[in-house]
C-alpha positions in Angstrom: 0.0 0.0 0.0 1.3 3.7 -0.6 2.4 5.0 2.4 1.2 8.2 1.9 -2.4 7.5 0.8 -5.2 9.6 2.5 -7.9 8.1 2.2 -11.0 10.1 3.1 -12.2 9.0 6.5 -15.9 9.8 5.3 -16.1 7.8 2.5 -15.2 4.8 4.2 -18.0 5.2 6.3 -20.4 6.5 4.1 -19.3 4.9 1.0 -22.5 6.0 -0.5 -22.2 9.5 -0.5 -21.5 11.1 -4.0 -19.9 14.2 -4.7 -18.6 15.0 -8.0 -16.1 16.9 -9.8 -16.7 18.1 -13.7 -15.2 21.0 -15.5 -16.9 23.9 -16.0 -17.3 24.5 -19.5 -16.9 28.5 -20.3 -15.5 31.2 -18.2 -15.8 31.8 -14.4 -14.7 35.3 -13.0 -14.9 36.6 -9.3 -15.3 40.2 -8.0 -15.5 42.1 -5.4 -16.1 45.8 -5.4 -15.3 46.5 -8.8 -11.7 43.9 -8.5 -11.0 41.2 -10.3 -10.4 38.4 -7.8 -10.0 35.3 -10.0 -10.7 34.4 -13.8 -10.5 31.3 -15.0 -11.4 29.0 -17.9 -10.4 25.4 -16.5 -12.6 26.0 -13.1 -14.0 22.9 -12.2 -18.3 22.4 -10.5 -18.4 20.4 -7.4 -21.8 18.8 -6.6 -22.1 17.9 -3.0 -26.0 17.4 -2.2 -27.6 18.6 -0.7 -24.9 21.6 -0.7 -25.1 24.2 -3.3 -22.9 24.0 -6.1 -19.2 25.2 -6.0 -16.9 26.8 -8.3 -13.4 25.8 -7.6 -10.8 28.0 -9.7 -7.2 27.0 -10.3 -5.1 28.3 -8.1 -2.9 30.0 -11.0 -5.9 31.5 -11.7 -6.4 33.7 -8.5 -5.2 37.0 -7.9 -3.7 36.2 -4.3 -2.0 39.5 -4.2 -6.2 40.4 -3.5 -6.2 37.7 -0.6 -4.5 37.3 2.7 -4.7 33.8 4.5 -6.4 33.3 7.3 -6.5 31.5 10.6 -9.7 29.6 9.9 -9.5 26.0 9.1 -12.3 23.3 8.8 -12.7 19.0 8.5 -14.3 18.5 5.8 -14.4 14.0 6.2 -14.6 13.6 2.6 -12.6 16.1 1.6 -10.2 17.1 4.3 -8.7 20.3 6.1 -10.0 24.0 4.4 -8.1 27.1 4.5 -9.5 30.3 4.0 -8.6 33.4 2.8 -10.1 37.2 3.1 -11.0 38.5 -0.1 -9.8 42.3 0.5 -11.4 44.4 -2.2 -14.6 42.9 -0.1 -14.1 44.7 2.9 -15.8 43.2 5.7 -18.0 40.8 3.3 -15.3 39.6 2.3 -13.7 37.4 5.5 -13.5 34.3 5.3 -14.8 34.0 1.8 -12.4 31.8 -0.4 -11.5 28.2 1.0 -9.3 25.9 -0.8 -8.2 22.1 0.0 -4.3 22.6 -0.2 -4.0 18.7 0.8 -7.1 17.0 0.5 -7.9 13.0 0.7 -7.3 10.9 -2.1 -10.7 10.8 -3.2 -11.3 14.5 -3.8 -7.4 15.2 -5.4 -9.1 16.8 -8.1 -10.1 19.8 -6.0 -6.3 20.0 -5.2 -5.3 23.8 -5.1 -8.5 25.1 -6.3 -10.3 27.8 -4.5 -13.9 28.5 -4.5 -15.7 31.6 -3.0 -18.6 32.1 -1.2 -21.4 33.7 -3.4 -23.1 36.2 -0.9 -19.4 37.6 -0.1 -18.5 37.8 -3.7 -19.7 38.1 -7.4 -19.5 35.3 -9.4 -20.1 35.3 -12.9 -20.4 31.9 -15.0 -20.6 32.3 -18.4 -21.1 29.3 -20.2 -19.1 27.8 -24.0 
């Protein structure tokens, strides 16, 4: 076995639950007061029901020089430990309001250095190929 396999702890005892990981086919950009925050054509839609929908944007893709890191981090059991980061331009809106996966279990490795936004502390516009 791999020694460094992480399996998600969730899905082992759920192994029922579904969440999926497609690409998003067209553009997604972020905003926030007027800023650009991210734009990105190779963002990927993650369905967790019975979640909302999320946009998760390469990382290459995000303006980070708009972020700062913070202290927040959340367990996720399917997909791991989330860091956040304040979206500036947003002011007070904006804390808290991208969380990425920087090391998430082996089932969700697609969502590896993505980040997605929250949509009531941000714009996002998806405009579809």
């Amino acid at each position: 076995m791999d020694q460094h396999a992480n399996p998600s702890p969730g899905f082992r005892r759920n192994p029922g639950k579904v969440i999926t990981v497609e690409p998003f086919k067209g553009r997604v950009v972020v905003f926030a007061n007027g800023a650009i925050i991210a734009s990105s054509a190779k963002a990927k839609i993650v369905t967790e029901p019975p979640h909302r929908f999320s946009f998760c944007i390469p990382f290459e893709d995000i303006d980070f020089r708009k972020l700062k890191k913070t202290a927040l981090s959340t367990l996720c059991p399917y997909k791991g430990d989330a860091s956040y980061w304040d979206v500036l331009p947003a002011g007070g809106a904006g804390k808290d309001a991208m969380w990425a996966y920087e090391q998430p279990f082996d089932e969700m490795a697609g969502i590896c250095d993505h980040g997605a936004f929250y949509p009531d502390r941000v714009t996002i516009d998806a405009a579809p190929r």
